[in-house]
N, C-alpha and C positions, 0 to 999 in steps of 0.2 A: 779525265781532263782536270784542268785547274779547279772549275767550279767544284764538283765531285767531293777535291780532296780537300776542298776548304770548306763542304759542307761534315765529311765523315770527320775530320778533323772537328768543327765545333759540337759533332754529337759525341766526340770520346770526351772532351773538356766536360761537356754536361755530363755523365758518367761519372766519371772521377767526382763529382761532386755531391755522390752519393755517398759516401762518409766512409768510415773502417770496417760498413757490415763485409764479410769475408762471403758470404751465400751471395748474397745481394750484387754485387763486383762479379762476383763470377758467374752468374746469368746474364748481369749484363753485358760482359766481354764475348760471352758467348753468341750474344744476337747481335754485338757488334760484329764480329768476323763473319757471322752468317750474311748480313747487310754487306757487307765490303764484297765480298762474293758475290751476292747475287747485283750488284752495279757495276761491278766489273763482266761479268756476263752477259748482262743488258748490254755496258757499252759495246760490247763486244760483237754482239747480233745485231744494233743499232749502227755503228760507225767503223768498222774493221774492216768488211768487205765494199772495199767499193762501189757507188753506187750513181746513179742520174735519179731525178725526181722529176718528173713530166706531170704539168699538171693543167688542168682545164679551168671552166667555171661549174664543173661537177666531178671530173677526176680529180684523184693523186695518183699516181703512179711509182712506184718503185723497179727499176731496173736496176740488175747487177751488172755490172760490167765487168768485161771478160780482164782478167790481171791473172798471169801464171805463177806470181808469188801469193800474193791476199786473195785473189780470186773468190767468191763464194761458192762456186763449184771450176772444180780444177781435174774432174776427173776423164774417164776416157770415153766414156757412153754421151752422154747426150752434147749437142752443142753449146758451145760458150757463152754466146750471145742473146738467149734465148729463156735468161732467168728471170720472170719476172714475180718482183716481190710483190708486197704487199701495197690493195689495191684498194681505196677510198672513194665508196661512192659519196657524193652530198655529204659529205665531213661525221658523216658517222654510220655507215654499213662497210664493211671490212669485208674482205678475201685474200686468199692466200696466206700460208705460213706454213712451217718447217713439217712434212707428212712423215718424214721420219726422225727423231729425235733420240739421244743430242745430232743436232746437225753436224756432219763430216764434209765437208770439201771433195775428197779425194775419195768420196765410195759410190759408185757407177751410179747408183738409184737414187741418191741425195740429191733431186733434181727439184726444181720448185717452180709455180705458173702452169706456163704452157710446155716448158721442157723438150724442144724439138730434138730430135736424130736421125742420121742418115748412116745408109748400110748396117740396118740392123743383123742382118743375115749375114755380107760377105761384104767389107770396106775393100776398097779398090787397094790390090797389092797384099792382101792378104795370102799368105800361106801357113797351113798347119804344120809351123817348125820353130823349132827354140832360136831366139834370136833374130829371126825375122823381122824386119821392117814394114809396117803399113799405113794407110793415108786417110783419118779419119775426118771428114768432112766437119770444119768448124771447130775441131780440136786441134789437129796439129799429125806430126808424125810419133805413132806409138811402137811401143817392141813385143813381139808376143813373145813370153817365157816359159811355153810349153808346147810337147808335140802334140797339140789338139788345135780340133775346130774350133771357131772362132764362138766365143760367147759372148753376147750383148751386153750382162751383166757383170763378167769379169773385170776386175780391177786390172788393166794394161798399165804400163808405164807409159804415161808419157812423154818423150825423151825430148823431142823439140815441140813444143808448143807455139799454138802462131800466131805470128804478130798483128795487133788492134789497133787499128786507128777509128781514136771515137770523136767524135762532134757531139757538142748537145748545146741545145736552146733550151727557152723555157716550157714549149710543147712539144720539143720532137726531139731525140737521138740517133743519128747515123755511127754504125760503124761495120767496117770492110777488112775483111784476112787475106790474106795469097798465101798459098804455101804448095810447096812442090815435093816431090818424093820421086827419083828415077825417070820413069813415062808417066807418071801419073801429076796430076796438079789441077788445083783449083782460086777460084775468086768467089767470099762469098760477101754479098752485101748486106745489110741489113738498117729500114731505119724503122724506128717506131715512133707514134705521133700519136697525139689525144685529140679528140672536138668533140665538147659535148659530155656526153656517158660512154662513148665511142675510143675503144684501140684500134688504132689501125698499126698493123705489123708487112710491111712490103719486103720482101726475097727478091734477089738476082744471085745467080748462080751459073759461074762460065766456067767450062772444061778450060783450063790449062797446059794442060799435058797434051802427049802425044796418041796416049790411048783412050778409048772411050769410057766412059763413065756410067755405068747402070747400076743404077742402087735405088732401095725403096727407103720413103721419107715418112714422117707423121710430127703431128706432137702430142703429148702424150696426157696434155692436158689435167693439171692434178688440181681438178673442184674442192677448197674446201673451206669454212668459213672458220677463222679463229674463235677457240673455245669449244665449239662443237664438234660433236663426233657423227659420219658418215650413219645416217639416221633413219628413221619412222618419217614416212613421208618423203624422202629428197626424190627428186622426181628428174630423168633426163629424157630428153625426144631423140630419138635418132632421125637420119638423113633416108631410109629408107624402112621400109615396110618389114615386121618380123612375125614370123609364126611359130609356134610352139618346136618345130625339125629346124629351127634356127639356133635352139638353144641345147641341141644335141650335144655340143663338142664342151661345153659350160662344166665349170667345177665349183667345189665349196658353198655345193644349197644355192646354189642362183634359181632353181628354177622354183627353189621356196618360197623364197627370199624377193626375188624381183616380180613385181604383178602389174601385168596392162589395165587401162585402163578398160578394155574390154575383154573380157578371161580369153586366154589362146586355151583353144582345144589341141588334148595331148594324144599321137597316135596308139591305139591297143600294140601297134608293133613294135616300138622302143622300148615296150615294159611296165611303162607306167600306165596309169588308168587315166580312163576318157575316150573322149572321141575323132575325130579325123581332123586336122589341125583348119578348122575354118573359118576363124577369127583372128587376119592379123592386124598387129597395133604397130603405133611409132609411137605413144607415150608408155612409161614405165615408173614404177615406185615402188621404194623400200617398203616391204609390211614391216621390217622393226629394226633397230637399230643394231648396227655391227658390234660385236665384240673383240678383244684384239687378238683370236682364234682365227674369226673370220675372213679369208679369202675369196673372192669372186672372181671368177675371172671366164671372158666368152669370148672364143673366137667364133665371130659369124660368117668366117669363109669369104667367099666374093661373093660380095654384095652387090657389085653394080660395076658395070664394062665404064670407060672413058666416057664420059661428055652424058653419063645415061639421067645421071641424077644430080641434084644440087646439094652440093658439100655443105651442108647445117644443119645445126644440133643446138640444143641449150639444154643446161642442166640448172636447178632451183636444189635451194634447201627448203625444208619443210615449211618456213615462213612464205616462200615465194622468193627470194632474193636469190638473183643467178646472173647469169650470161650468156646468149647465146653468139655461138662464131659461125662465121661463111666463108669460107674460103675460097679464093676463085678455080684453084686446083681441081680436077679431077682426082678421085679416089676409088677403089678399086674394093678393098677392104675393111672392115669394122672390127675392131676390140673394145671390148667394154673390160674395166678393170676396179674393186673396191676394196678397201681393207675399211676402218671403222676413223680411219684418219684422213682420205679423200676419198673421190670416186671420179673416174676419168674414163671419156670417150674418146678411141684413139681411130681416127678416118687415117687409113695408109693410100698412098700412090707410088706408083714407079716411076721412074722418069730414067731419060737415056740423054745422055751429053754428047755427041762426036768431038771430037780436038775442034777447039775453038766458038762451038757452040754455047748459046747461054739462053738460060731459062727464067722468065720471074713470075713471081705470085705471091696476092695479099690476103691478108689474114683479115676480116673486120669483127670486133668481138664489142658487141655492145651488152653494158651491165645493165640493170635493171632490180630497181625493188619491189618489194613486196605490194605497194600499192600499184606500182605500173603493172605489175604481172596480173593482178587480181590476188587478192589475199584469199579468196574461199576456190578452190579450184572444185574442178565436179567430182571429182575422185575424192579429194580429201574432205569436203565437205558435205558430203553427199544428204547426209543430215538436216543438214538448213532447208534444201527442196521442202524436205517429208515437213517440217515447221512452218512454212511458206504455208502450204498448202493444207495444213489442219487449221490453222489462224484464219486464213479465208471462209474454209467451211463454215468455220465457227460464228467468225461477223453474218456471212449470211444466214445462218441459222436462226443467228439473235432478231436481225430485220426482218426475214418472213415472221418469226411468232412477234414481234410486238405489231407487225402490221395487222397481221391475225386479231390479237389481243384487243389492236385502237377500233379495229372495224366490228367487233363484236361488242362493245363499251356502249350504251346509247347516253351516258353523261357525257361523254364525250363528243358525239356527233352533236348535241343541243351545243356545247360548251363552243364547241367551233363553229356551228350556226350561226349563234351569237355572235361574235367576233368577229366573225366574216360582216354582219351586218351591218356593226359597229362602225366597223372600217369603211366600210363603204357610203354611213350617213357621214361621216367626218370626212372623206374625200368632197361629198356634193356641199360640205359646210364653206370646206376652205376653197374649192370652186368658187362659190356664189362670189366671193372678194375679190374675182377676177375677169376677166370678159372671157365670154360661153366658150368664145373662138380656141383662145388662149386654154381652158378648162379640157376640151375636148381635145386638143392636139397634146399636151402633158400626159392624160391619162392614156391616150394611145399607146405613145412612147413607154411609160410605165408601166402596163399591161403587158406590151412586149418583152420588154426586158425583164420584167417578172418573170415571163412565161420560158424563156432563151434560158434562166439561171435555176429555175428547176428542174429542168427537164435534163439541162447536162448534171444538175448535183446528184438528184437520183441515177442517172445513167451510169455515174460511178460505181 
């Protein structure tokens, strides 16, 4: 931008006024150009791809909007409408950013947020032939370029991209695609809205076409806080119950690597050592942090028939800082998936369209910090108990022996003897300067309330 070039502009002028050294000039031209780069970069992730900012009196929000020229993701896997950038709770805890890097537009998995898709298996019209034409829900019509099955992750061309119409306020964004292909066609809508610490993401989704529509949906959900890497401690709950024959079909050290909060027992018949799988958990944690080797990945099979169980999960980083989402959907399936750059719970569902039919469902994802979550969890801090609980013994150890001590002391008992004595000719002294009546009804009340404040101080 202007200001930009009028700020690099007055840092070469300072430059140049470093004199004839010949070393000196050419270090500095060299962290000039390095400078000029890295701000054209920044502007570049900052203003380039178009954007809405939705924000609350505790959000910010960043959404991309869908553009099939500048677009921030333009590719053929995941939906359009569905990227959300980077997320500001209370004006300084951050989520979300770029899990693969440099960022690319146009490569399948460069997806960012919540990353929703549909037809991951088999997009309506698909056939395995060169040249082919098919209809991918929220992207547009793409072309397959080879005689194969369809892969999720393949970069497709896509040929007609479809058309956005966005609205946006200052808490909420709508925006709606049509797009047709032969018998097939769809209407998808989408608006997102902030209140609070609260996304809310609402879906409408109507068959267009003439043929039916069955495809499986999720999002793909990419947890990650800027700066950090998928860690020691991040912690996520699933939606339903898991046992150690859950994490059977699990690759890349997951079942090292991931630990409940209460140990799953492993059956002697998989191979591994333990026992009959009789402890299962819905909380899970990293024992250490990923390296960029590491892959996780679990498919937990069917997890749960239509309407069995309630769609929510939250995931934390190690501090306590996370989100969790509900969905009103039914779900069917569970993937868990991490590399050392995010870590993402993906709840799948099917769903079936007939011609003219339409479907909707909301997303609500409330953030949450570290102090709302509890910053010592029982898992991660399990430590603190064992100190709780030495400190205690400890005070009472000290109170029994000096009681011990005062009761075995007989200067002590004279000394309090005394005093007690004392106290009590100076009560009948400042008496006497009052009427009896008055004298006797004071020290009642004083006796009492004496008697009320020791008995709960020691009861402590």
């Amino acid at each position: 931008g202007t200001e930009k070039g009028k700020w690099l502009a007055g840092v070469a002028t300072w430059g140049a006024s470093w004199g004839s050294d010949r070393h000196a000039m050419w270090v500095f031209w060299e962290m000039y150009v390095t400078l000029a780069l890295l701000l054209n970069i920044n502007l570049a992730l900052a203003k380039d791809y178009p954007n809405s900012v939705l924000e609350s009196e505790r959000l910010k929000v960043t959404v991309y909007t869908p553009d099939a020229e500048k677009g921030y993701y333009r590719a053929s896997r995941f939906e359009w409408s569905s990227m959300i950038g980077r997320v500001t709770l209370d004006d300084e805890i951050t989520f979300f950013e770029d899990w693969r890097t440099p960022h690319d537009p146009r490569v399948p998995e460069h997806g960012i947020g919540f990353a929703e898709e549909f037809g991951m298996a088999n997009p309506p019209g698909f056939k395995p032939k060169k040249g082919s034409k098919f209809l991918k829900i929220g992207v547009g019509v793409c072309e397959n370029d080879a005689n194969a099955p369809y892969g999720f992750n393949y970069p497709y061309s896509v040929v007609e991209p479809g058309q956005w119409v966005t609205e946006s306020s200052g808490s909420s964004l709508s925006m709606h695609s049509t797009m047709n292909l032969g018998n097939y066609g769809y209407y998808l809508a989408k608006n997102i809205s902030v209140e609070g610490a609260t996304l809310r993401i609402d879906h409408t989704l109507r068959n267009t076409g003439k043929m039916p529509i069955s495809t499986w949906s999720y999002s793909h959900n990419f947890f990650n806080r800027p700066g950090q890497h998928t860690g020691l401690n991040f912690t996520f709950q699933t939606p339903v119950w898991l046992t150690s024959e859950s994490f059977q079909a699990c690759s890349g050290d997951a079942m090292k690597i991931l630990e409940p909060t209460s140990p799953l027992k492993i059956s002697n018949a998989t191979g591994l050592s333990g026992l009959a799988p009789t402890a299962p958990s819905k909380k899970f944690r990293l024992s250490r942090t990923l390296n960029s080797s590491d892959v996780l990945y679990c498919d937990f099979g069917q997890v749960s028939n239509f309407a069995d169980v309630d769609n929510s999960f939250s995931v934390k980083d190690a501090e306590g800082n996370g989100f969790t989402k509900n969905g009103t959907e039914p779900f069917q399936v569970l993937h868990f998936y991490a590399v050392n750059t995010t870590l993402a719970l993906e709840p799948f569902w099917h769903l079936h369209l007939e011609p003219n039919e339409k479907i909707s469902w909301t997303h609500h994802v409330k953030f949450t910090s570290a102090l709302e979550n509890g910053v010592i969890d029982e898992f991660e801090y399990e430590g603190v108990e064992i100190l709780v609980a030495f400190l205690l013994a400890l005070f009472l150890g000290f109170a029994l022996s000096a009681k011990w001590i005062i009761s075995k002391c007989p200067n002590y008992k004279r000394s309090h003897a005394s005093r007690k004595f004392s106290a009590d000719i100076e009560g009948v002294e400042d008496g006497s300067r009052g009427s009896r009546e008055g004298f006797s009804s004071e020290r009642s009340s004083s006796f009492r309330n004496y008697g009320s404040m020791s008995s709960s101080s020691f009861g402590r």
